[in-house]
LUMMIDO-909865 format. One record per residue (C-alpha): x, y, z; residue number from 0. Coordinates in steps of 0.1 Angstrom, whole numbers. Each point is the difference from the previous one (the first is absolute). Layout:
<sites>
{{X Y Z} NUM}
...
</sites>
This chain:
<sites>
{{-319 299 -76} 0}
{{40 3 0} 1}
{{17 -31 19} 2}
{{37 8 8} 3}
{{22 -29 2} 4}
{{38 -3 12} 5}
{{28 -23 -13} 6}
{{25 -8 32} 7}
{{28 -20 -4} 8}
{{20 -5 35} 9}
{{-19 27 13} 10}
{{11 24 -32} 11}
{{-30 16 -19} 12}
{{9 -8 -38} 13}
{{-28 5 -18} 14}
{{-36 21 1} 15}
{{-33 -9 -13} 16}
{{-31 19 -7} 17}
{{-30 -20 -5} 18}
{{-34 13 -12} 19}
{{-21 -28 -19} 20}
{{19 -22 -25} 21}
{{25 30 -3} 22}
{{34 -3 17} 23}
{{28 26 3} 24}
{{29 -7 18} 25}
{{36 21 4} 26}
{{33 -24 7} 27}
{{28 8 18} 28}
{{35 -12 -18} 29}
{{19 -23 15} 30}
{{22 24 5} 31}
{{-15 30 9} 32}
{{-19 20 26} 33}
{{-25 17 -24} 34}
{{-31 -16 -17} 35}
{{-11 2 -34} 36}
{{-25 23 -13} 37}
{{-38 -14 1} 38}
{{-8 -26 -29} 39}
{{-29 -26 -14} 40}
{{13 -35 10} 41}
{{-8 -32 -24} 42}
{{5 -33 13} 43}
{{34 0 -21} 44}
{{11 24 27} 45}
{{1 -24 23} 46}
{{30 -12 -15} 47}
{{15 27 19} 48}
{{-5 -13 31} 49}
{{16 -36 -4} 50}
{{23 7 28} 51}
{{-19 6 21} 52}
{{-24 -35 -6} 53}
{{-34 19 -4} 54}
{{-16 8 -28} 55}
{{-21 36 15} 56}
{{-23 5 -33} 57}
{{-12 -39 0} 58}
{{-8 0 34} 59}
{{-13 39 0} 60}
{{-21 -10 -28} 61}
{{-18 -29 18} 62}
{{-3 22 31} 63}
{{-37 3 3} 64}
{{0 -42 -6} 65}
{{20 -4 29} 66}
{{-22 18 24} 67}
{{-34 -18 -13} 68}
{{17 -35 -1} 69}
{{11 10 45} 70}
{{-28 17 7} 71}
{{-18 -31 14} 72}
{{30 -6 18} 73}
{{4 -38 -18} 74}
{{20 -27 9} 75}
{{16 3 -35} 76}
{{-5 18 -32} 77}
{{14 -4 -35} 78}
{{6 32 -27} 79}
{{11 -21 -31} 80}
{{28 -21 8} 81}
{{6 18 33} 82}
{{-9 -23 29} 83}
{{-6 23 33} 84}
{{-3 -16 37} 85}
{{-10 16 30} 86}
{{26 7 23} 87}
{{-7 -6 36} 88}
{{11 31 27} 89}
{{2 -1 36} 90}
{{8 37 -2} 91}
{{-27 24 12} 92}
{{-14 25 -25} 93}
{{22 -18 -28} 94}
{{-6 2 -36} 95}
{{-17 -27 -16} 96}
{{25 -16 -22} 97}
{{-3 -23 -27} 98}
{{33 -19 -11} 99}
{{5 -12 -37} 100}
{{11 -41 -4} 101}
{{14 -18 -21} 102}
{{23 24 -13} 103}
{{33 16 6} 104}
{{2 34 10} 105}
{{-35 5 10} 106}
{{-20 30 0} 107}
{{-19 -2 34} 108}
{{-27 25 3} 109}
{{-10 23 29} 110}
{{-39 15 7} 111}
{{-11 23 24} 112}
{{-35 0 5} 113}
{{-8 -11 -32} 114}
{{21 22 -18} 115}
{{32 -14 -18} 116}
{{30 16 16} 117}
{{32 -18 -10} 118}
{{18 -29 -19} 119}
{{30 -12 14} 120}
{{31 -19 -18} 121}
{{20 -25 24} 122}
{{33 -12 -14} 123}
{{38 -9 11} 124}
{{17 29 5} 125}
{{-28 33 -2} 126}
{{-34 7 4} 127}
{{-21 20 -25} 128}
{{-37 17 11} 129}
{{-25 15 -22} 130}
{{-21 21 24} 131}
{{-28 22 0} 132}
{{11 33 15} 133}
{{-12 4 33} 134}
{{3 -31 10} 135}
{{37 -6 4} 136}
{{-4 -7 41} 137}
{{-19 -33 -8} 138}
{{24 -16 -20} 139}
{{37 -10 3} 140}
{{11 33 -10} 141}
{{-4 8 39} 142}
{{30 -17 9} 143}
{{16 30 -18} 144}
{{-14 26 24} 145}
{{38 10 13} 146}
{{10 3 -38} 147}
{{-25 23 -9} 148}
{{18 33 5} 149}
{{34 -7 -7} 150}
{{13 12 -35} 151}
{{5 -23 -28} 152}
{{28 9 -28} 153}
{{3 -5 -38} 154}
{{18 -24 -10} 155}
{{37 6 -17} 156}
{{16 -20 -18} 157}
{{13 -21 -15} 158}
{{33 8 -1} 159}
{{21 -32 -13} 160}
{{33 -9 13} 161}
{{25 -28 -5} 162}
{{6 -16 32} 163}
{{38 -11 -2} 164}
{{2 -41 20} 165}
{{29 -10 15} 166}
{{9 -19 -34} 167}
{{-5 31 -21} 168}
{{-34 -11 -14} 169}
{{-23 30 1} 170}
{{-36 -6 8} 171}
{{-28 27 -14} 172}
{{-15 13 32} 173}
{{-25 29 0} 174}
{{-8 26 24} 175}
{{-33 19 9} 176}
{{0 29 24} 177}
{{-28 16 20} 178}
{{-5 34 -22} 179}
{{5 29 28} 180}
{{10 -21 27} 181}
{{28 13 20} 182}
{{33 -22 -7} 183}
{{14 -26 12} 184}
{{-30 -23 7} 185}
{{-4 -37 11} 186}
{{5 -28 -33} 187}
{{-17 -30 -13} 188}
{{18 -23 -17} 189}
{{-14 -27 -26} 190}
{{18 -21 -19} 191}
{{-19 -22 -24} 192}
{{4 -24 -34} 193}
{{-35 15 -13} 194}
{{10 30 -21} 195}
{{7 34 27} 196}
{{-21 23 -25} 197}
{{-28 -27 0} 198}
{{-12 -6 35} 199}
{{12 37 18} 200}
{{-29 16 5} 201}
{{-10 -27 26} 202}
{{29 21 21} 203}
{{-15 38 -11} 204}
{{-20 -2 33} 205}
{{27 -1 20} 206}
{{19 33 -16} 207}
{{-33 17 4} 208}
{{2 -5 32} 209}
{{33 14 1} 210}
{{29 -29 -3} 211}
{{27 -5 -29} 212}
{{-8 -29 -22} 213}
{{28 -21 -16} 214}
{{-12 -28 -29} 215}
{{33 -21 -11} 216}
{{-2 -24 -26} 217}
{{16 -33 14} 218}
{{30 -11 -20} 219}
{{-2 -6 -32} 220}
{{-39 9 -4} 221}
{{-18 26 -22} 222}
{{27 28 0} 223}
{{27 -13 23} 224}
{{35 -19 -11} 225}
{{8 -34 9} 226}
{{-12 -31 0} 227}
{{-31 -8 11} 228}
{{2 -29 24} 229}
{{-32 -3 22} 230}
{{15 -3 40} 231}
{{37 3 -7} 232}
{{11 39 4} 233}
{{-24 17 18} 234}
{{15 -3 34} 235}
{{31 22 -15} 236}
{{-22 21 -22} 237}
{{-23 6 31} 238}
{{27 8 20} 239}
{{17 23 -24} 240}
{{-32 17 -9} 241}
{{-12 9 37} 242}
{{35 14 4} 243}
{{-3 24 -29} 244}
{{-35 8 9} 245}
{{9 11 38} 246}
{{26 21 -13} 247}
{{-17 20 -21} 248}
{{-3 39 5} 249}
{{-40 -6 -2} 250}
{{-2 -30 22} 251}
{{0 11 38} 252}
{{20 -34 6} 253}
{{-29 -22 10} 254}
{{-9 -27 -26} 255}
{{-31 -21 -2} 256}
{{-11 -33 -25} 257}
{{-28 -9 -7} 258}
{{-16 -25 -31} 259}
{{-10 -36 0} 260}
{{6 -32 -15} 261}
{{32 7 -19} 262}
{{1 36 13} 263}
{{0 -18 38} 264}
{{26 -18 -14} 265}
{{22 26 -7} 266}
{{-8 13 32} 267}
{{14 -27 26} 268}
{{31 -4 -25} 269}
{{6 39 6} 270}
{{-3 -3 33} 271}
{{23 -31 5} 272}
{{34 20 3} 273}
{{-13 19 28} 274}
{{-2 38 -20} 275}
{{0 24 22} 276}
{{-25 23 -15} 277}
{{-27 -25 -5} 278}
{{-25 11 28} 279}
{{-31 -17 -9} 280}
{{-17 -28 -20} 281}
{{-30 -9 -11} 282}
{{-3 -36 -16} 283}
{{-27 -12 -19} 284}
{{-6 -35 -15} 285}
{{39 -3 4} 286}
{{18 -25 -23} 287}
{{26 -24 17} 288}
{{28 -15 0} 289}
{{2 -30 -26} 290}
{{-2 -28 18} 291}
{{-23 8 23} 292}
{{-23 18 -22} 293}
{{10 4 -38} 294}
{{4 -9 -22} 295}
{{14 -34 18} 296}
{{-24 0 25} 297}
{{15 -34 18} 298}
{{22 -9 -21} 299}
{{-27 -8 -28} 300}
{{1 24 -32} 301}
{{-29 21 -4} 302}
{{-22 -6 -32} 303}
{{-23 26 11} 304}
{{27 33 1} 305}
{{8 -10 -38} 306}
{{-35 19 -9} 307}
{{23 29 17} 308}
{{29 -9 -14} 309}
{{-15 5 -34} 310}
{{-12 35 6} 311}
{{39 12 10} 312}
{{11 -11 -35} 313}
{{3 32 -16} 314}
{{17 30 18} 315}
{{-28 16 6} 316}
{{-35 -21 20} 317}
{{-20 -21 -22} 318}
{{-26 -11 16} 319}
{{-19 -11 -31} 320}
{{22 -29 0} 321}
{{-11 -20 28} 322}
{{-33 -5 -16} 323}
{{1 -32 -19} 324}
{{-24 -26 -14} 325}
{{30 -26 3} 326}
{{13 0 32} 327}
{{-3 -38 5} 328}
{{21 -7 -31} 329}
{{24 28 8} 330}
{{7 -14 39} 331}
{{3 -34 -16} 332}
{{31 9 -22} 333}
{{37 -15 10} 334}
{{26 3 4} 335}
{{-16 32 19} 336}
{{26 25 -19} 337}
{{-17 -5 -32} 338}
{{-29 13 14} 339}
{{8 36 -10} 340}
{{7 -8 -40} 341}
{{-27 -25 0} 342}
{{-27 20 13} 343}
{{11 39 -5} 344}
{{21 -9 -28} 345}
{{31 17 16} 346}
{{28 -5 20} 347}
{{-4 15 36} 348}
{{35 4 21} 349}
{{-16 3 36} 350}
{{-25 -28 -5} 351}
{{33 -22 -10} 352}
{{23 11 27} 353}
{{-27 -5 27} 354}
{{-3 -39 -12} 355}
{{39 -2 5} 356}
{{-8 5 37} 357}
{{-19 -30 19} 358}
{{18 -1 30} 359}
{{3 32 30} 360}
{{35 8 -14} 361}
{{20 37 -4} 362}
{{-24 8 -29} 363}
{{-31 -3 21} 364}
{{17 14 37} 365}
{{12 29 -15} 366}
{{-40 12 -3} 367}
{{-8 -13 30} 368}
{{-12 26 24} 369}
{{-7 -20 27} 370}
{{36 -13 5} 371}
{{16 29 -8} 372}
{{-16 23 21} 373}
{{23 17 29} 374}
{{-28 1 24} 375}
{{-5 37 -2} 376}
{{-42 6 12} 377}
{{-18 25 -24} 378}
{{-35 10 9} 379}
{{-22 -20 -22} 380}
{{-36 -4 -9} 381}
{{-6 -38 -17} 382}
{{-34 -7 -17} 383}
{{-8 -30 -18} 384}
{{-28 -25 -4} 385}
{{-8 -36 9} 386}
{{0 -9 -40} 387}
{{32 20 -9} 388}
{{18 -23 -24} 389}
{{31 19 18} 390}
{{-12 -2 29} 391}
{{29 -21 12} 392}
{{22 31 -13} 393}
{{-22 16 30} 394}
{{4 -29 27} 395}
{{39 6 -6} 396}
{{-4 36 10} 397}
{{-17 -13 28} 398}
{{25 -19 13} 399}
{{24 28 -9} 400}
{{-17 23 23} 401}
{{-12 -17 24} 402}
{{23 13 28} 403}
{{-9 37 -6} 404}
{{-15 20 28} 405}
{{-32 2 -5} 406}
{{-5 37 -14} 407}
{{24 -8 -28} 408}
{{-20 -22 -18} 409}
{{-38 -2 -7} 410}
{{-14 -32 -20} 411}
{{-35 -3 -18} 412}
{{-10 -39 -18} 413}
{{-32 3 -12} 414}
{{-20 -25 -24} 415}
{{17 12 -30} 416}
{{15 -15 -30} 417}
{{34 20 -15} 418}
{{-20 27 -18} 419}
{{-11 8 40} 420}
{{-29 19 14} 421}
{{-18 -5 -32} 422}
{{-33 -29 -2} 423}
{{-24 -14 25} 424}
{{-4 -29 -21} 425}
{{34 -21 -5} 426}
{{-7 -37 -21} 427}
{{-13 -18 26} 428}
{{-7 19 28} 429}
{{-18 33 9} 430}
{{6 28 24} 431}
{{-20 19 16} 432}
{{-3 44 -3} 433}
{{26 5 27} 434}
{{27 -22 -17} 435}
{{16 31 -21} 436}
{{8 30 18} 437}
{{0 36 -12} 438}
{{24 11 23} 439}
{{31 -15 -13} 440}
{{16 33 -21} 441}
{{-8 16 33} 442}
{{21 -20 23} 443}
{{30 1 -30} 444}
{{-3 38 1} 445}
{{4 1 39} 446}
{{27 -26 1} 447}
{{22 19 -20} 448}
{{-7 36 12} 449}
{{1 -13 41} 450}
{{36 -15 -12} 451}
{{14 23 -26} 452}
{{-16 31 13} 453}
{{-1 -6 40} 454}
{{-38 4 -1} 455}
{{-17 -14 29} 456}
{{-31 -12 -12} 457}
{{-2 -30 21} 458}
{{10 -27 -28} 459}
{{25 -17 18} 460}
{{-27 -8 27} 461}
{{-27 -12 -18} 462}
{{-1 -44 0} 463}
{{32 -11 -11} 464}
{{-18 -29 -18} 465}
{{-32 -3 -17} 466}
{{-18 -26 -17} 467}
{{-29 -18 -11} 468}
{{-11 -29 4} 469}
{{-23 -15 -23} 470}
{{-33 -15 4} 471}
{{-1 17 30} 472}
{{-1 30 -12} 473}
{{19 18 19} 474}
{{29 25 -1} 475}
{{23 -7 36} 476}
{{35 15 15} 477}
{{26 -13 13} 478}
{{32 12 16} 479}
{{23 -21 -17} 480}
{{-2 -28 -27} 481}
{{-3 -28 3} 482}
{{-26 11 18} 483}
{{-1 -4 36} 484}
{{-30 -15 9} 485}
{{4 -31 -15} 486}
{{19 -36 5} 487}
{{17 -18 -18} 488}
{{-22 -35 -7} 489}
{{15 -31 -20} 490}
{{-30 -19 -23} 491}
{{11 -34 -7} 492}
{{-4 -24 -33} 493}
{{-15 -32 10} 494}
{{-13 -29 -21} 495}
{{-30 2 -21} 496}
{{6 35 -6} 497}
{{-2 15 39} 498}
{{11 29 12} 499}
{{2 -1 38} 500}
{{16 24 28} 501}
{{18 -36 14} 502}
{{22 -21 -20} 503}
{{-11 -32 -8} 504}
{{15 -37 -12} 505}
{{24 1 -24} 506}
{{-4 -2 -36} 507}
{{3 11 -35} 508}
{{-21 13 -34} 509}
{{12 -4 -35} 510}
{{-9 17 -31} 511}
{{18 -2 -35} 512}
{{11 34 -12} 513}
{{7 2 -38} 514}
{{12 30 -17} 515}
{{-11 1 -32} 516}
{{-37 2 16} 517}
{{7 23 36} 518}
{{-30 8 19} 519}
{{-10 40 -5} 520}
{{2 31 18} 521}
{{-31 13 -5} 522}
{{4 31 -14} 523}
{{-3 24 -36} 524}
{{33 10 -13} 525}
{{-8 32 -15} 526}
{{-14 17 32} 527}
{{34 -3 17} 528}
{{-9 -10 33} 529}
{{11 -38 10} 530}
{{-9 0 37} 531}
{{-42 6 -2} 532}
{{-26 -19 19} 533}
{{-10 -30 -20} 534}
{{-25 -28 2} 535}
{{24 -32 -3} 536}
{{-29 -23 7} 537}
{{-1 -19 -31} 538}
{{41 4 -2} 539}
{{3 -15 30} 540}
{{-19 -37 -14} 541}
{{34 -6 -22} 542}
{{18 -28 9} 543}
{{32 19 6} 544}
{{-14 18 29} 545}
{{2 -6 37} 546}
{{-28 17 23} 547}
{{-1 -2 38} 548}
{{-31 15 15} 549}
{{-10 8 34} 550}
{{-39 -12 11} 551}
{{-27 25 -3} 552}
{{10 28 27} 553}
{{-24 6 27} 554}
{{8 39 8} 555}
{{20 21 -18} 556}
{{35 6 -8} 557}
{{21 25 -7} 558}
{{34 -3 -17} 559}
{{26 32 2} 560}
{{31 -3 -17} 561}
{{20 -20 -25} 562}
{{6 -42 3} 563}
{{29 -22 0} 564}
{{-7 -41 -10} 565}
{{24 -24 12} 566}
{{-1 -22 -29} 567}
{{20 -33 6} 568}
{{-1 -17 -36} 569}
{{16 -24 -23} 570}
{{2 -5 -34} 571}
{{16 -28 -27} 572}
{{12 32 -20} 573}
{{33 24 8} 574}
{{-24 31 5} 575}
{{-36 9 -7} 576}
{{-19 33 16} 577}
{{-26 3 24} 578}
{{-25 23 -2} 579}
{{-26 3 41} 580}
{{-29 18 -5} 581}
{{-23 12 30} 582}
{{-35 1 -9} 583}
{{-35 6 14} 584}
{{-24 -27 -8} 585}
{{-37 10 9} 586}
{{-30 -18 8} 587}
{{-2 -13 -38} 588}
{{28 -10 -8} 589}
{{19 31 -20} 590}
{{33 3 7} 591}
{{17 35 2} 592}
{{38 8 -6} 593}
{{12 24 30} 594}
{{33 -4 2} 595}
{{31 -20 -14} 596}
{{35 -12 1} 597}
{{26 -16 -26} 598}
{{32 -14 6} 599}
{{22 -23 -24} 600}
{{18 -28 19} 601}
{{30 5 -11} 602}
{{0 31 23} 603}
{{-12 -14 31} 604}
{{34 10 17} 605}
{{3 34 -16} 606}
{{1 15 -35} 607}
{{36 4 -3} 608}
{{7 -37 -18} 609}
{{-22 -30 -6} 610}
{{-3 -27 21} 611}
{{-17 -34 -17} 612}
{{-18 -21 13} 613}
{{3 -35 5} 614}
{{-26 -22 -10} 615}
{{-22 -15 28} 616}
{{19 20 24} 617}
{{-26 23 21} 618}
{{15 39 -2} 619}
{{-18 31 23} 620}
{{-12 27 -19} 621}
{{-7 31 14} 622}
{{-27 24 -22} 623}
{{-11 34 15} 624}
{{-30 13 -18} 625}
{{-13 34 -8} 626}
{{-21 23 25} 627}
{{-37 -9 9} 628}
{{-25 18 23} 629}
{{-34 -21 -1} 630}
{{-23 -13 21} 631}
{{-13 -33 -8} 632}
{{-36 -3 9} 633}
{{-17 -31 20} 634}
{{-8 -29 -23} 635}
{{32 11 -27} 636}
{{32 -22 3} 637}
{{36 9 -3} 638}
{{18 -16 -29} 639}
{{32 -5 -10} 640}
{{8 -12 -34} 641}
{{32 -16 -11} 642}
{{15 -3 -33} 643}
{{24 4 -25} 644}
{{-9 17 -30} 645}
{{-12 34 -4} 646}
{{-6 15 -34} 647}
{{0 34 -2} 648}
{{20 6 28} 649}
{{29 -21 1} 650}
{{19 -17 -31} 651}
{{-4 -40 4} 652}
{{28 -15 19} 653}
{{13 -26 -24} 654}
{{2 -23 29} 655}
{{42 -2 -15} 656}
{{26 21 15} 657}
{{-1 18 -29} 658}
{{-31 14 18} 659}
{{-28 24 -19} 660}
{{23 5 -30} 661}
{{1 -31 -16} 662}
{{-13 -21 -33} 663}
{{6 -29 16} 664}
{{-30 -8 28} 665}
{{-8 -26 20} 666}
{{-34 -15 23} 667}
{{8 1 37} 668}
{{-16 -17 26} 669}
{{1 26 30} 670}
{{-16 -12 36} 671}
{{-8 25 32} 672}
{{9 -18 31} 673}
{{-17 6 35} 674}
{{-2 -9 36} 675}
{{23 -18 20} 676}
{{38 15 -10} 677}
{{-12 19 -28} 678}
{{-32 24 12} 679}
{{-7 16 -30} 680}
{{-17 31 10} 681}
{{-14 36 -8} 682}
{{10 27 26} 683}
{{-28 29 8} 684}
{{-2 31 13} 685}
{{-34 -3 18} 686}
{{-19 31 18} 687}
{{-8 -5 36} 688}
</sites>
C-alpha cells in the first residue's frame, strides 16, 4: 500500500514522499521555488537534503512500521535504537497520542491516530518542521495554519547584491530577495548578521513566500562587507543607515521589519536606537546585550566562556569548527590574556586585542550601547527567550527597555529554554515536560509582522502580552505585564549556620579564602556554547570557597516569577575580587540545581564607568541582579543561594589586585559575607500569590 507523506516547514509544503514497502520516492521543492521536483528513489544520503529543515524523512520513513508496533500498546515509553520516546500526557479531547523524543536536541516527536502513525514533528528556536501523513494535517500543528491555507505563496528572487554605502563610506554587502510575481512595493525584513548573509538566508525564504522583501547584510567587516570587524561597536550607525536605505527603496513599501537572535537581536535594538522612522516592527530572539550587563563583561567580570565565540569570528567568514577544543583549560589559563590568540590559534587577532583595551564602561563600550542610546521611540516588538539563555540578560535589558509600552506593542514569551531555544525537553539537570516547546512560535512571528507591516487584523496584538512557564509546575501562564503582576516582592535573609529566613536575624559574618589560581567552576562544556544551563552544583558547592544559605524544608509550594537582586554587604583584605550568587533548588536528597545567577566585580559596585577599590576590612554593599527564573519549588526542596568568587568557565579569575582578571601576578583573598543587624544580606524574590 502507498503512504503519502508531507514535509511542512512553517506551514510551507517542501517536500513529498511516496512510500510503498522499503521504497521511498520523494519530490523537493527548492528553496527558492514554487515547483517540485520530478518523482525520485530516495537513499538515506538524501536526507542530507533535508538538514535545514532538522529531520531526516527517509530514516524516520524507513522505521515507519517500527514506530506504530513500538505505540500500539500505548506504553509509558519506548526506545527505536538510540531514540528514547515518552508518552505525552493530553487534556485535549480526541487528541493524538503523542510520544516526545528525550534526551536530544531537536526532537522528532511522533503523532498516532488510532494506531496508525500520522506525523513527526521537529520543535526548534525560530521554525517548526512536520512530516505528515496526508490526510491528517487537522491533528497536528499544521492547523494553526488554517487562515494561510489559501493565500498565494511566491518564488523567491534574488539575490540581487548591493553595496550599502554607511555614513563613513564603508560599504556593507547586503542582499535582496523579492517575492517572484508579487505586486511591488511590498513590506521588508531586515537582518543584519556576522554569520556569512549567503550562509544562514534561507531561514528568511519563508517570509518572501509569503510575500515580503528580504534584506541579509553582512555586519561590518564580516564575510563580504568592508571594515573592521569589531563585535558591538558600529552597528547602531550601520543599523541606522541600513534601515534608511532599505525604506527607501522603489521595492520596499516603506515599512521595515528585524527580525534574528542572539547577535542578529543585537543588531536589532542597536538599529532601532536612533529612533528610524521606518522601522515598524521587531521581533527579538535570544537578544545579545549591552556589555556590561550581559557580554561579554557581564558585571564588570570578563567572560571566559564568549572566547569559544570569539574564536569562531576569527576568520572573515564563521568558523565554527574553532570553538571545539580538547584544551580549553590550558587555553583560559594563558596571560597576559592578549597572548591568548598567538598562543592558542597561532595568530594575531585585532578585535580580541582591542576588546581587552577596554575594562571599564567608557566611549568604546557606550557607543554600542543600545540601551543608553536609545531615543525612546516604541516599536512593536515580539521578545522570546528562555530561562537558560546565556544572553538572557541581553533580554532582561529589553525588558526594561520596553516596559512602558502599551500593551498591544509588545508581546513576550520565556519559556524553559537554553539559547539554541525551543529545542530539548531534557536540559543537564533538569527535565521538562511535552508542553514545554511550542509549535506555534513561526506562527506568531508570521502574524506579528503581517498585523504590523501589513495592517492585518488577526488579533495578535490581543493575544497575552506575556507568557511563560514555569517549571516543575509545568505550566505555561500569562501575564499582562512583566514582572508579572501577581506576585510580591519577598526579601530571604542570610543568617548564621547557613539560614535563609524571610526575617533578618543577629548580626554576623562568613569567610571563605578565594584563590585564583584554583577558582571554583561554572559547570558547564565549552564546546556546546551555552554557559547559562541547569546544572547540578551539589558536589561544587562542598569547596571551601563557597558560601551556601538555605531555607528549611518548605511545607507547600512556591513559586518564583522573575529575576533576583542580592544585597551583598561584603569585605575583603584584597582591592577587588568577584562575586558570583547562584539561586538553586535543592530537593529532598540533597542535589543542588543552578537556576539562575549574578556576577559583579567590586570594583564596580558604584557603576562601571571607573573602579572603585576597596578598603580592606571596610564592609561595601553590592548590589547583583540575576538572570530570569520561573520555577516552582516543590514541598520538602530548599532555596539556596550560593556565594563565591571564582567561576571557571564563565568569568576570568579576578586576581584579587587592581590589575583585576588580566594579570600574572595573583594573590589568596580572604572574602567574608556579612548579615543581620546593619548589614542584611539578602536575596530579593519575585514570589507568585
Amino acid at each position: 500500500m502507498m503512504e503519502q507523506f508531507t514535509l511542512y516547514s512553517s506551514g510551507i509544503a517542501m517536500a513529498r514522499f511516496t512510500a510503498e514497502g522499503s521504497t521511498i520516492l520523494h519530490e523537493t521543492r527548492a528553496p527558492d521555488s514554487l515547483s517540485f521536483s520530478a518523482r525520485a528513489p530516495m537513499t538515506a544520503a538524501d536526507d542530507g537534503t533535508y538538514a535545514f529543515y532538522k529531520i531526516r524523512p527517509f530514516f524516520l520513513l524507513a522505521q515507519r512500521a517500527d514506530f506504530e508496533t513500538a505505540a500500539k500498546p500505548a506504553p509509558d515509553a519506548f526506545s527505536l535504537g538510540p531514540m528514547r520516546y515518552t508518552r505525552a500526557q493530553s487534556e485535549a479531547k480526541d487528541a493524538p497520542l503523542c510520544y516526545i523524543q528525550r534526551g536530544v536536541k531537536f526532537p522528532w516527536n511522533a503523532l498516532f491516530w488510532e494506531g496508525t502513525l500520522i506525523a513527526w514533528l521537529c520543535p526548534c528556536r525560530e521554525q517548526i518542521s512536520l512530516l505528515v501523513r496526508d490526510g491528517f494535517e487537522d491533528k497536528t500543528p499544521l492547523a494553526l495554519w488554517k487562515d494561510y491555507a489559501d493565500r498565494p505563496l511566491y518564488g523567491v528572487r534574488g539575490p540581487e547584491t548591493h553595496r550599502v554605502v554607511m555614513r563613513d563610506g564603508t560599504e556593507l554587502a547586503t542582499d535582496v530577495y523579492l517575492p517572484d510575481g508579487a505586486a511591488l512595493p511590498v513590506p521588508a525584513l531586515l537582518v543584519r548578521t556576522p554569520y556569512d548573509r549567503d550562509a544562514g538566508a534561507q531561514a528568511y525564504f519563508r517570509y518572501v513566500r509569503r510575500g515580503y522583501a528580504v534584506v541579509v547584510q553582512d555586519v561590518r567587516g564580516r564575510c563580504g562587507s568592508g571594515g573592521e570587524w569589531l563585535p558591538h561597536y558600529y552597528e547602531v550607525e550601520d543599523g541606522d543607515d541600513t534601515l534608511t536605505w532599505v525604506g527607501t527603496q522603489s521595492w520596499c513599501s516603506g515599512s521595515v521589519g528585524t527580525l534574528g537572535g542572539s547577535y542578529l537581536g543585537y543588531t536589532q535594538w542597536c538599529a532601532a536606537a536612533l529612533g528610524n522612522p521606518y522601522l515598524k516592527a521587531m521581533i527579538s530572539v535570544v537578544t545579545a546585550g549591552t556589555a556590561m550587563t550581559d557580554s561579554p563583561m557581564r558585571g564588570g567580570c570578563l567572560g571566559s566562556g564568549g572566547f569559544a565565540w570569539m574564536f569562531s569570528m576569527t576568520r572573515q567568514r564563521f568558523a565554527p569548527e574553532r570553538m571545539v577544543r580538547d584544551d580549553w583549560d590550558e587555553v583560559l589559563d594563558i596571560r597576559p590574556l592578549e597572548d591568548i590568540p598567538q598562543k592558542a590559534l597561532g595568530e594575531e587577532v585585532p578585535f580580541i586585542r582591542k576588546t581587552l583595551q577596554h575594562p571599564c564602561e567608557d566611549e568604546f563600550w557606550l557607543r554600542g550601547n543600545w540601551v543608553k542610546r536609545s531615543v525612546g521611540r516604541a516599536v512593536p516588538v515580539l521578545i522570546q527567550s528562555g530561562w537558560f539563555d546565556d544572553n538572557g540578560m541581553g533580554t532582561t535589558e529589553a525588558l526594561d527597555l520596553t516596559a512602558g509600552y502599551p500593551a498591544e506593542m509588545r508581546k513576550v514569551i520565556l519559556g524553559p529554554w537554553q539559547h539554541s531555544g525551543n529545542s530539548t525537553y531534557d536540559l543537564h539537570a533538569l527535565s521538562f515536560s511535552a508542553n514545554a516547546l511550542r509549535f506555534d512560535l513561526d506562527l506568531l512571528y508570521q502574524q506579528w509582522f503581517d498585523h504590523f507591516l501589513r495592517g492585518e487584523e488577526n488579533g495578535i496584538e490581543r493575544t497575552a502580552p506575556v507568557e511563560y512557564y514555569t517549571i516543575a509546575e509545568n505550566k505555561w501562564k500569562t501575564a499582562a505585564r512583566w514582572p508579572v503582576e501577581n506576585a510580591d516582592d519577598t526579601p530571604f535573609y542570610f543568617g548564621e549556620n547557613g539560614a535563609l529566613f524571610p526575617i533578618s536575624g543577629r548580626s554576623g559574618h562568613d569567610s571563605y579564602r578565594y584563590d585564583p589560581q584554583n577558582p571554583g567552576t561554572h559547570i558547564i562544556d565549552l564546546c556546546e556554547n551555552e554557559i547559562a544551563v541547569p546544572e547540578d552544583y551539589t558536589k561544587e558547592e562542598k569547596r571551601a570557597d563557597y558560601l551556601c544559605y538555605s531555607t528549611p524544608p518548605l511545607c507547600a509550594p512556591l513559586t518564583v516569577t522573575g529575576d533576583a537582586r542580592v544585597a551583598l554587604y561584603i569585605s575583603s583584605d584584597a582591592p577587588d575580587t568577584d562575586f558570583i550568587v547562584r539561586l538553586c533548588d535543592v530537593d529532598e536528597n540533597g542535589r543542588s540545581v543552578r537556576l539562575a545567577d549574578g556576577v559583579l566585580a567590586a570594583r564596580f559596585r558604584s557603576g562601571f564607568e571607573k573602579p572603585e577599590f576597596l578598603t580592606p576590612g571596610t564592609v561595601e554593599k553590592l548590589v547583583i541582579r540575576t538572570s530570569k527564573i520561573s520555577h516552582r519549588f516543590l514541598p520538602g526542596h530548599r532555596l539556596r543561594v550560593s556565594v563565591t568568587s571564582g567561576a571557571k568557565n564563565l568569568i576570568f579569575p579576578n586576581s584579587n589586585t587592581e590589575a583585576g582578571y588580566n594579570s600574572t601576578q595573583t594573590r589568596v583573598a580572604q572574602n567574608c559575607v556579612w548579615y543581620g543587624g546593619g548589614t542584611p544580606s539578602h536575596i530579593l524574590l519575585h514570589i507568585e500569590r
